[in-house]
C-alpha positions as a Markdown table, in Angstrom:
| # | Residue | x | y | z |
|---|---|---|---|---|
| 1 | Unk | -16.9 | -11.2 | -33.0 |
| 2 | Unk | -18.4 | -8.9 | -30.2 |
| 3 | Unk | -17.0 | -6.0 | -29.5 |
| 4 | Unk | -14.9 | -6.1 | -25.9 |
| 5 | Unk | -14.1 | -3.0 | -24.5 |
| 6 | Unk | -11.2 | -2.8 | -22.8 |
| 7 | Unk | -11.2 | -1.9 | -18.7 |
| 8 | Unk | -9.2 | 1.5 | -17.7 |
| 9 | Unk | -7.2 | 0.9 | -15.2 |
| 10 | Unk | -6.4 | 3.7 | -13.0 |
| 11 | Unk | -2.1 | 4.4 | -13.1 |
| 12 | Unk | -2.1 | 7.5 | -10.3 |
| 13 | Unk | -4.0 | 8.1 | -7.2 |
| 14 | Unk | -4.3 | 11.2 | -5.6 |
| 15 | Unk | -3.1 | 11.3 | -1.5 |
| 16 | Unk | -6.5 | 11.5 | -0.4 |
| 17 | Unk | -7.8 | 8.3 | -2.1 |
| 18 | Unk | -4.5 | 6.5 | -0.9 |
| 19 | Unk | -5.7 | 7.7 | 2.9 |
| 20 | Unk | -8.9 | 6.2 | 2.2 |
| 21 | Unk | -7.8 | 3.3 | 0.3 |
| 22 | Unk | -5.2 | 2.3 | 3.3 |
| 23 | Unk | -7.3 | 3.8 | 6.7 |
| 24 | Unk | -4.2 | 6.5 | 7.2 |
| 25 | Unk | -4.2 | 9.9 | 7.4 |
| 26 | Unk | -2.9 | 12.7 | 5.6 |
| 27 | Unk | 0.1 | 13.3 | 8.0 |
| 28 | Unk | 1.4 | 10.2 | 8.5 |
| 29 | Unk | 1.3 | 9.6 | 4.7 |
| 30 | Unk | 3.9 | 13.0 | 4.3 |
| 31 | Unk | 5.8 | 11.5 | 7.2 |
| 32 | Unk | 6.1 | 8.2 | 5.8 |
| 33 | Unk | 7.5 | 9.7 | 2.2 |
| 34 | Unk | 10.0 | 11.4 | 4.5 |
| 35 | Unk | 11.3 | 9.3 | 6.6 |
| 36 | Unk | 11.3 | 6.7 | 3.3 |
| 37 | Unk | 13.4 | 6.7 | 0.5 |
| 38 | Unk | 11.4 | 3.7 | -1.6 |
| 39 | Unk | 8.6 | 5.9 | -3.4 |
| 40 | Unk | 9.0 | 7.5 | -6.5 |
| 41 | Unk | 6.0 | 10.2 | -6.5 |
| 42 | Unk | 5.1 | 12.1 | -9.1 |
| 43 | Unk | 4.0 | 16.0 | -8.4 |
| 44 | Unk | 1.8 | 18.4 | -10.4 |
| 45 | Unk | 2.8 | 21.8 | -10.5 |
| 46 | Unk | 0.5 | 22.8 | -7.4 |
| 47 | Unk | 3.2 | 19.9 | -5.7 |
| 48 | Unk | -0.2 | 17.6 | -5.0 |
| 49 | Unk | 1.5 | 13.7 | -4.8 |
| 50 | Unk | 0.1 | 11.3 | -7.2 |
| 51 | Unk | 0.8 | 7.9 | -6.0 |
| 52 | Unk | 1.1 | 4.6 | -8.4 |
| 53 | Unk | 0.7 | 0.5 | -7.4 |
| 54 | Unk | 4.5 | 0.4 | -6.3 |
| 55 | Unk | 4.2 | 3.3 | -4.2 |
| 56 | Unk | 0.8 | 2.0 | -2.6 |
| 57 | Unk | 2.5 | -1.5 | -2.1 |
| 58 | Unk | 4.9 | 0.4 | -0.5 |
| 59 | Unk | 2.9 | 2.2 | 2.5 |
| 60 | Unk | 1.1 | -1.2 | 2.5 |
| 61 | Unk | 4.1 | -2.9 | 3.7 |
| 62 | Unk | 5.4 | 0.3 | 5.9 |
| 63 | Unk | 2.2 | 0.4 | 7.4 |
| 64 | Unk | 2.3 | -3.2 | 8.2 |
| 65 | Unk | 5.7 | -2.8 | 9.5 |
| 66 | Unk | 5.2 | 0.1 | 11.9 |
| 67 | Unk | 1.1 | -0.7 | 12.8 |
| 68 | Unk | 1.0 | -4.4 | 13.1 |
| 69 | Unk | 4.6 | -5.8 | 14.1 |
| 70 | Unk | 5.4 | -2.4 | 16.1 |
| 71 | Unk | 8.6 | -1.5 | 14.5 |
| 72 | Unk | 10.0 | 1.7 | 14.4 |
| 73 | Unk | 10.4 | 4.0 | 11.8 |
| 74 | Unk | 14.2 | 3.4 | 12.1 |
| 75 | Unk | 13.6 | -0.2 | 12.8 |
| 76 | Unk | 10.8 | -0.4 | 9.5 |
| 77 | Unk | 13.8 | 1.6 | 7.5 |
| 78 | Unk | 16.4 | -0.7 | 8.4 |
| 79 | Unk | 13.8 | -4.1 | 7.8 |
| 80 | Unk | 13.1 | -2.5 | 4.2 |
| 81 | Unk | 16.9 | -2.0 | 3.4 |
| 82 | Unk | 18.2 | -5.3 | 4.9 |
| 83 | Unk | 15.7 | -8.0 | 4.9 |
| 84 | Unk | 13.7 | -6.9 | 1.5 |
| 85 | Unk | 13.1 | -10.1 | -0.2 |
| 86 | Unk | 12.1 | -11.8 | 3.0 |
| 87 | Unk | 9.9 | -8.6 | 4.6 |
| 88 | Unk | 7.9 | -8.6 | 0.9 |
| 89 | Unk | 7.2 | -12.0 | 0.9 |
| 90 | Unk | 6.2 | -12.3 | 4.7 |
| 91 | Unk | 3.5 | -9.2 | 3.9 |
| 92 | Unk | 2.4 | -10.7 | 0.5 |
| 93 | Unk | 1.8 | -14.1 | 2.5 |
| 94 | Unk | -0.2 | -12.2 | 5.1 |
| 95 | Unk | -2.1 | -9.8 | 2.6 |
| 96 | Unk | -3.2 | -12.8 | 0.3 |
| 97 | Unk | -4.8 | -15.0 | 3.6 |
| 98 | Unk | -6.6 | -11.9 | 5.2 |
| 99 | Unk | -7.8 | -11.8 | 1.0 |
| 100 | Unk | -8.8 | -15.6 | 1.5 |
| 101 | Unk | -10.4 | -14.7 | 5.0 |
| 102 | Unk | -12.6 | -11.6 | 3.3 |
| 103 | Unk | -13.9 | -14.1 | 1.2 |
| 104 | Unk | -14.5 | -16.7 | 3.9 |
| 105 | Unk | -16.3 | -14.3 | 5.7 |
| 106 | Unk | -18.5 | -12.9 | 2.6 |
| 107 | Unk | -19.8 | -16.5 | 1.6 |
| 108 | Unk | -20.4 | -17.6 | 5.2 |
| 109 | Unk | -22.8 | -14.7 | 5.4 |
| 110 | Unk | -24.7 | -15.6 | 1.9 |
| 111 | Unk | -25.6 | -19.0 | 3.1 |
């Protein structure tokens, strides 16, 4: 049987590749962990933020919140507390079409 190696997969991102990853900057990343209680970051020594899936799901869903359906911070804070189950699913929904539409897009330009 051929040997398989098994894929890495990456547990912590630094704050710069989570500003790159998600189009945000530095600031409104340190604003966001602020004004949010939902992330659980971890900190070296030097206090650098590592960031893991949860915590990137997280700003996903803020930034959907506050950038797309023009909430406020108090308003995204509140939606996140209250309406958690329905908010998550709503986002998910929304994240897997523009997934399905990236896709769309990518075959329609190979033919």
């Amino acid at each position: 049987m051929p040997y398989k190696e098994k894929e890495i997969e990456k547990v912590y991102w630094s704050i710069g590749e989570v500003a790159e990853m998600l189009d945000l900057s530095f600031a409104q990343i340190r604003l966001w962990e602020k004004e949010f209680d939902v992330f659980q970051l971890k900190k070296n020594k030097k206090g650098d933020r590592y960031f893991t899936k949860k915590d990137i799901e997280q700003l996903k869903l803020i930034k959907f919140l506050l950038k797309e359906k023009k909430y406020t911070i108090k308003g995204a804070r509140e939606q996140l507390k209250s309406k958690k189950p329905q908010t998550d699913s709503r986002f998910q929904t929304i994240e897997a079409l523009k997934k399905i539409r990236q896709f769309l897009v990518e075959l329609k330009e190979q033919i």
